[in-house]
N, CA, C and O of each residue as an XYZ file, in Angstrom:
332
protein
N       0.850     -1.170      0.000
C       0.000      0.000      0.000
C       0.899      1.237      0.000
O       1.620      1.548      0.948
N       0.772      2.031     -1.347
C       1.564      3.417     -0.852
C       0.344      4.692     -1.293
O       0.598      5.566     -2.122
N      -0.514      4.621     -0.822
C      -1.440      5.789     -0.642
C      -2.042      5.571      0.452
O      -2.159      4.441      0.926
N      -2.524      6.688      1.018
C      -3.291      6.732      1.935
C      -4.753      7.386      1.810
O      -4.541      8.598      1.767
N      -5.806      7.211      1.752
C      -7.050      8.378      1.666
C      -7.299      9.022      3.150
O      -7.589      8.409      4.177
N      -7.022     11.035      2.903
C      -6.971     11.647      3.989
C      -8.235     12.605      3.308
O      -8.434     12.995      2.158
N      -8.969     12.779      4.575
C      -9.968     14.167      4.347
C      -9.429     15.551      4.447
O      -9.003     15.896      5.549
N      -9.379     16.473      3.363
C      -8.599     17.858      3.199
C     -10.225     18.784      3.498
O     -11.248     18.722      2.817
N     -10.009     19.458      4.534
C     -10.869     20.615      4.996
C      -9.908     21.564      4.172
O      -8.692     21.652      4.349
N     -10.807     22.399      3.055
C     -10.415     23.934      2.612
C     -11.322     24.867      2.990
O     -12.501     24.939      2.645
N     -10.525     25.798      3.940
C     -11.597     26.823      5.126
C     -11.881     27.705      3.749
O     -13.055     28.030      3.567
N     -11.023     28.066      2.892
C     -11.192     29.053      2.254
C     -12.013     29.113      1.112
O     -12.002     30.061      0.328
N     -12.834     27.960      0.990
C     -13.911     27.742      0.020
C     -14.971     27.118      1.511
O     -16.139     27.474      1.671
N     -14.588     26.622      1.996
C     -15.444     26.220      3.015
C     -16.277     23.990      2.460
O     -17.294     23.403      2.828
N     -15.229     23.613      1.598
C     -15.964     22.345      1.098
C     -14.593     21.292      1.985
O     -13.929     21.860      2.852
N     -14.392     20.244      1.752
C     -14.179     18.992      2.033
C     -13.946     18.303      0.909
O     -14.738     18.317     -0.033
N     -12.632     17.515      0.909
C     -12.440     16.362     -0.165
C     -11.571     15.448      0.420
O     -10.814     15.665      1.366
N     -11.785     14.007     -0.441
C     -11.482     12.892      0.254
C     -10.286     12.618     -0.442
O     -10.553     13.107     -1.540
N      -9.057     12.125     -0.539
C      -7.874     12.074     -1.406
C      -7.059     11.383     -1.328
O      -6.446     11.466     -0.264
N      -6.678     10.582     -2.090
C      -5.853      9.573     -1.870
C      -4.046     10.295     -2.107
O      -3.776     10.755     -3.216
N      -3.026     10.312     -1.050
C      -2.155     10.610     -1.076
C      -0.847      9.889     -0.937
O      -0.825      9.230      0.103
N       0.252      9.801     -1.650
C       1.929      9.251     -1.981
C       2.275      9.245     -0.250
O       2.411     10.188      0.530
N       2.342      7.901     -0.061
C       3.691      8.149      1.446
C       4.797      7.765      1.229
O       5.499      7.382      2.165
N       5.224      7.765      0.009
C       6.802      8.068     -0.286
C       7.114      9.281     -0.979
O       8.046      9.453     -1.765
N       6.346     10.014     -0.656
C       6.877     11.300     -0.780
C       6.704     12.385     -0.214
O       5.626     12.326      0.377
N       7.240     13.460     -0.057
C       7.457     14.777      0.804
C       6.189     15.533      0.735
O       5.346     15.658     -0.155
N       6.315     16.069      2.106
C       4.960     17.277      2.196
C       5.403     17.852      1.056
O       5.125     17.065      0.151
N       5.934     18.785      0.627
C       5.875     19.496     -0.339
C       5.424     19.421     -1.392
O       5.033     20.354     -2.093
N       5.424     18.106     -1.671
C       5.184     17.902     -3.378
C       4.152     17.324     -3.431
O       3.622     17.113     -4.522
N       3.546     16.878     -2.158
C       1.858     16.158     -1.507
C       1.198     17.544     -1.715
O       0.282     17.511     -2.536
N       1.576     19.357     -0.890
C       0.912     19.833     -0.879
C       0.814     20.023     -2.469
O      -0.342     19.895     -2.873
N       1.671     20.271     -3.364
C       1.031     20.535     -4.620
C       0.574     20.192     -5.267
O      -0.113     20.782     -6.100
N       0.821     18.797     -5.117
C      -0.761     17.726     -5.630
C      -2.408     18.056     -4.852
O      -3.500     17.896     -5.397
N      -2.216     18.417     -3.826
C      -3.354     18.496     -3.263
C      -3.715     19.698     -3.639
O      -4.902     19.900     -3.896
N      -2.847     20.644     -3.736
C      -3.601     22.191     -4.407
C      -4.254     21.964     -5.771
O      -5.385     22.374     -6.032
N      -3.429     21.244     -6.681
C      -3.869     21.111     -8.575
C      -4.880     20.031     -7.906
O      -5.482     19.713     -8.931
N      -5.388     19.365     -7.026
C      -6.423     18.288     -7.544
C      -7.806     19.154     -6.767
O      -8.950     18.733     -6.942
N      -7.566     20.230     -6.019
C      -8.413     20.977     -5.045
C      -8.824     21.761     -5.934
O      -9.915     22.276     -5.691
N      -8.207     22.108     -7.132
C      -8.360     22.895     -7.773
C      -9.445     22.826     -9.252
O     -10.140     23.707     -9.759
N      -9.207     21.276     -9.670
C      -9.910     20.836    -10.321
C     -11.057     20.452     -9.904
O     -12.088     20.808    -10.475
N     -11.054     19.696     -8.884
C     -12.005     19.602     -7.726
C     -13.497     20.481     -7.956
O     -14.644     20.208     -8.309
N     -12.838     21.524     -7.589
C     -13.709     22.734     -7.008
C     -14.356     23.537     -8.232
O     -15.161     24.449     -8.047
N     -14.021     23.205     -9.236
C     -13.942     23.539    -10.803
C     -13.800     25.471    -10.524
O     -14.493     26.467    -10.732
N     -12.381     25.120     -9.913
C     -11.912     26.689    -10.378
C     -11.819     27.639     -9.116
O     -11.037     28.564     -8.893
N     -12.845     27.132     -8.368
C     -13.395     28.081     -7.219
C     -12.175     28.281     -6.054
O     -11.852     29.219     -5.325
N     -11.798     27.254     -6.211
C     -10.037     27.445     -5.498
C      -8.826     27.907     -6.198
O      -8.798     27.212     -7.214
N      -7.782     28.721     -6.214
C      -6.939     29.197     -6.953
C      -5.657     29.249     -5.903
O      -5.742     29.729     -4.773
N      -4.439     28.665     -6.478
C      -3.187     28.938     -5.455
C      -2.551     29.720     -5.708
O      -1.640     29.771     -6.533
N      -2.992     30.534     -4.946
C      -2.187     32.037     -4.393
C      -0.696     31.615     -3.525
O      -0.930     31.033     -2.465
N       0.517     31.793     -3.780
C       1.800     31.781     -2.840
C       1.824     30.632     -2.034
O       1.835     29.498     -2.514
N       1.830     30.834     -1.025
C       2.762     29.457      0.052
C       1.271     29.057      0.837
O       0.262     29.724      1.066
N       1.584     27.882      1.079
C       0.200     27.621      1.712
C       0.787     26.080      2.741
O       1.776     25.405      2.455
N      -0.309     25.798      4.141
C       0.744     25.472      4.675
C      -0.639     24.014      4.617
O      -1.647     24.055      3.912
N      -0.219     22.775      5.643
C      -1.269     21.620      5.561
C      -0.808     21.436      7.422
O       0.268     21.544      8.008
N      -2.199     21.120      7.886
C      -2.154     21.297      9.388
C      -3.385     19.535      9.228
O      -4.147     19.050      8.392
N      -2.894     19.211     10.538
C      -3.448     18.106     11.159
C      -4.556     18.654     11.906
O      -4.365     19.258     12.961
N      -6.110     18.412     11.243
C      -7.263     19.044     12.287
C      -7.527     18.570     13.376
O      -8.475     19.050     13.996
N      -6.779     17.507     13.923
C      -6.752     16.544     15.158
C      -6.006     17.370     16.017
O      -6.524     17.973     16.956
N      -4.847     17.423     15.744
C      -3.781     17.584     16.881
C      -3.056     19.079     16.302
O      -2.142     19.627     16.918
N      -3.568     19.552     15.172
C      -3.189     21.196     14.693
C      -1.803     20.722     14.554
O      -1.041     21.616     14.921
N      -1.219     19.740     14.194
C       0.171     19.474     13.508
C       0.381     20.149     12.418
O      -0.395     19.779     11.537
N       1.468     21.425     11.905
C       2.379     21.667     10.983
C       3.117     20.695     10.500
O       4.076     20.308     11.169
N       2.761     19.971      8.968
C       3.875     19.064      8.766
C       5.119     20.203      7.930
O       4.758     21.145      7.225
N       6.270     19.928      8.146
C       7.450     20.112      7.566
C       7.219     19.666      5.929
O       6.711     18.649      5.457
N       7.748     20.738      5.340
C       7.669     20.020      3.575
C       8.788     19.013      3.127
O       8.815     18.306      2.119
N       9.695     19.133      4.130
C      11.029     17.976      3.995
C      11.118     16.442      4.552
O      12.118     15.725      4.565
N       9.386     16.036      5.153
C       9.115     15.384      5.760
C       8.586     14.455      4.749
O       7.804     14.761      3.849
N       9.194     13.034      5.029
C       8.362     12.155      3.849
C       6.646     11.833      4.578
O       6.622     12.049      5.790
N       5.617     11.474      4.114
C       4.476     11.401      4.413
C       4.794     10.349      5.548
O       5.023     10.732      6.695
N       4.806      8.589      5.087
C       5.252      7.768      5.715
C       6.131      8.374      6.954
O       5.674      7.771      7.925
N       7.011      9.128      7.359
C       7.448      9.663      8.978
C       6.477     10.787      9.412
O       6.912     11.646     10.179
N       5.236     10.848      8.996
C       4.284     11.570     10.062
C       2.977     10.833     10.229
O       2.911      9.717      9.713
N       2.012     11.263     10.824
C       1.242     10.963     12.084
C      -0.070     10.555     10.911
O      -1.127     10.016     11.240
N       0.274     10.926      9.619
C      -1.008     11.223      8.367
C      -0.611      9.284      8.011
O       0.343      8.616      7.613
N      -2.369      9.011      8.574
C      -2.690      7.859      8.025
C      -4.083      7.844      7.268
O      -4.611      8.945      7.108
N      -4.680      6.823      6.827
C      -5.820      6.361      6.303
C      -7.179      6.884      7.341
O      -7.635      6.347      8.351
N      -7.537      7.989      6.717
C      -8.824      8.838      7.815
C      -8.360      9.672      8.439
O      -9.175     10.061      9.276
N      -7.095     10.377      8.503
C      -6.542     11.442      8.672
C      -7.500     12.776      8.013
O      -8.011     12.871      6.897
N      -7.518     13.948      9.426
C      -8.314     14.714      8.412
C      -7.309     15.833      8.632
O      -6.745     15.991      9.714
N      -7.096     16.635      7.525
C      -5.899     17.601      7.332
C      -6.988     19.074      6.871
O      -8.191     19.118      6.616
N      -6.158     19.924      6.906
C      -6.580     21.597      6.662
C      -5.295     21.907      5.632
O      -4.185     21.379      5.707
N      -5.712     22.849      4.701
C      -5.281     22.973      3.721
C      -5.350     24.838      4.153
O      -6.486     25.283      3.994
N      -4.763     25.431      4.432
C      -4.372     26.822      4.491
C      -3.412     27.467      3.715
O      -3.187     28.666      3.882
C-alpha cells in the first residue's frame, strides 16, 4: 500500500475532499498535488495564491515540507486543513 485516503478541509472555500495521497513522498510535493487536484475539484473556485501550509485538524500538527508522508502521524482517515 503506498497511498493513503486523507480528508482535506479547505476553510477558504469552506468544502471537504477525500484524497488519496503518496507516502513516499514529501509534504511538499503532496501539498502541490493536493492544491492542482483541489483545484480541479472545485472547478476553479479554489486558486493557489503563494505558500500555503497543511495542518493536522486533530492535533493542529504543521507538517514540515522535507518530511516524507510515511514519517508523520497522516494515516488512512486522517483529516488535514489545507491553508
Amino acid at each position: 500500500m503506498n497511498k493513503v485516503l486523507v480528508n482535506i478541509y479547505v476553510p477558504l472555500i469552506e468544502q471537504e475532499y477525500n484524497l488519496f495521497i503518496p507516502v513516499n513522498r514529501k509534504i511538499g510535493l503532496v501539498k502541490k498535488i493536493i492544491g492542482h487536484s483541489i483545484v480541479e475539484l472545485s472547478d476553479g473556485n479554489y486558486q493557489i495564491e503563494g505558500y500555503f501550509n497543511l495542518y493536522n485538524k486533530t492535533t493542529n500538527r504543521v507538517y514540515d515540507d522535507d518530511t516524507y508522508v510515511i514519517n508523520t502521524d497522516i494515516r488512512n482517515g486522517s483529516k488535514l486543513i489545507l491553508l
